[in-house]
C-alpha positions in Angstrom: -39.2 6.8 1.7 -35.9 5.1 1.7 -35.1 1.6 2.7 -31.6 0.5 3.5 -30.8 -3.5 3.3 -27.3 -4.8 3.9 -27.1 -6.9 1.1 -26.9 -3.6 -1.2 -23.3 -3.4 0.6 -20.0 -5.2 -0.4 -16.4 -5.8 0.6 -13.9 -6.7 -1.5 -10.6 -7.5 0.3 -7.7 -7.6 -2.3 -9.6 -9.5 -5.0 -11.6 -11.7 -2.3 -15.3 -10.8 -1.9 -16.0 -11.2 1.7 -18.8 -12.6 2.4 -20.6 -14.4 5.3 -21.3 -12.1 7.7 -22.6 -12.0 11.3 -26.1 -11.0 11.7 -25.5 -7.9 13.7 -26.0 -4.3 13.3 -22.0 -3.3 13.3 -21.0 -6.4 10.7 -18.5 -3.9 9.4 -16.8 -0.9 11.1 -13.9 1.2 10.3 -13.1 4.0 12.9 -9.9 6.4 13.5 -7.4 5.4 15.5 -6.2 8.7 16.8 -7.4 11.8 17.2 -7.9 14.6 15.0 -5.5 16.9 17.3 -4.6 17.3 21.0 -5.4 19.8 23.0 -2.6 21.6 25.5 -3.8 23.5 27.8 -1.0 26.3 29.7 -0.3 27.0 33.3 -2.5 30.4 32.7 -5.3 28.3 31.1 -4.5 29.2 27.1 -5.1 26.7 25.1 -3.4 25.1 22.3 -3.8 22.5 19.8 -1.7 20.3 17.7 -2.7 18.0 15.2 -2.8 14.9 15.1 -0.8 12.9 12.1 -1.6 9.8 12.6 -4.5 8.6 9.7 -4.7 5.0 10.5 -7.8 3.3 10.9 -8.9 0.2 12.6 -11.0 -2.0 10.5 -13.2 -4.5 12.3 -15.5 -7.2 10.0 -17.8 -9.6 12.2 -18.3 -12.9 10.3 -20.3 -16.2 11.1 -17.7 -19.0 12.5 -18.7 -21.1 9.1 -17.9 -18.3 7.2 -15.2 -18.8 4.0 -13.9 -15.8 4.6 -12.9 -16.5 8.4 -10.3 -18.9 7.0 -9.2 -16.4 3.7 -8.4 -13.9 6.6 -6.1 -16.3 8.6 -4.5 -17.3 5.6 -3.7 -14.1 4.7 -2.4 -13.3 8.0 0.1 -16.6 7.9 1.5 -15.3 4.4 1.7 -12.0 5.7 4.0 -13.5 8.6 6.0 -15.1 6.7 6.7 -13.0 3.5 5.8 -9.7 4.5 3.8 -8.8 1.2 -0.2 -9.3 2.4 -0.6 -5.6 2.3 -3.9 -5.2 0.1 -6.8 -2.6 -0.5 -10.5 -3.0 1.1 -13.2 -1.2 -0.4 -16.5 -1.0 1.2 -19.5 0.0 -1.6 -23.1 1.1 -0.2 -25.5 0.6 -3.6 -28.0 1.7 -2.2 -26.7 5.0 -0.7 -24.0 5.5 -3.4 -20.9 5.1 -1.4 -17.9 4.1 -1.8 -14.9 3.9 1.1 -11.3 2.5 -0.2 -8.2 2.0 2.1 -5.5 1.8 0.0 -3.5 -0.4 2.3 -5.1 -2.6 5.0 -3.0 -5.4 6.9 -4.9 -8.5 9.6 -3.7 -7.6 12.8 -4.0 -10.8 15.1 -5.9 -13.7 14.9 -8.9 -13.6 15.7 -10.3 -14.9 18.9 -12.3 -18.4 18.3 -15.3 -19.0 20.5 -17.8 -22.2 20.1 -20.3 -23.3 22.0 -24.1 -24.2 21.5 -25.1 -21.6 18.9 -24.1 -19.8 15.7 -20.4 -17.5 17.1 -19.3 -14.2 15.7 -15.5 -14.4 14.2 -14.0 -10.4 14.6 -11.3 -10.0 12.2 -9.6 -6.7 12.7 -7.3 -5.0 10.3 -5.3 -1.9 10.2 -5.6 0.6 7.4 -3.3 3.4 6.1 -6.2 5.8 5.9 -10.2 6.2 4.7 -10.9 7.7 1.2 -14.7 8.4 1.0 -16.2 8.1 -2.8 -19.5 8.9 -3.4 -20.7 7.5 -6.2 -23.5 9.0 -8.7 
């Protein structure tokens, strides 16, 4: 039997470990922004496809509003604004399952949306990646 715990996974962001992360069963998602190809379909009902080039993927990391690395992200996001050069890598590693995901080149987006009121909130940072290399390691 195999038992999976989230604290066997990490996220390093450039050189900055992320950590404080909302309680929740999506805390980290990266998903393809485009399709793998698009389907064209004739006047005669032949059908066609094209690929797709577009590799990108959208990175989304839900952290608790007291969380360090709510205020790393924003930071990195003002530098990025003003000098252009807060391109960095994210790597995701699984311990326990022996994986490994690395995006070369990952950039913050927006900022993210703020929201208090009585309880513990959930900061989203999204980011934008030039595309999803899967390791697995042994």
């Amino acid at each position: 039997m195999r038992t999976y715990s989230f604290k066997n996974v990490n996220m390093i962001h450039g050189t900055h470990e992320v950590s404080g992360f909302a309680d929740v069963d999506d805390a980290i998602t990266i998903e393809a922004r485009s399709n793998a190809f698009e389907t064209y379909t004739g006047a005669k009902g032949e059908v066609t496809r094209a690929m797709i080039n577009d590799e990108t993927v959208l990175i989304k990391v839900k952290l608790q509003q007291t969380s360090k690395s709510v205020a790393y992200f924003q930071n990195i996001l003002l530098a990025d604004r003003a000098s252009g050069n807060m391109v960095l890598p994210i790597q995701v590693d699984n311990y326990e399952e022996g994986e490994s995901i690395k995006i070369p080149k990952t950039y913050v987006i927006k900022q993210p949306t703020i929201t208090r009121g009585k309880g513990q909130n959930i900061i989203e940072v999204e980011l934008i990646g030039d595309r999803e290399i899967p390791i697995f390691i042994p």
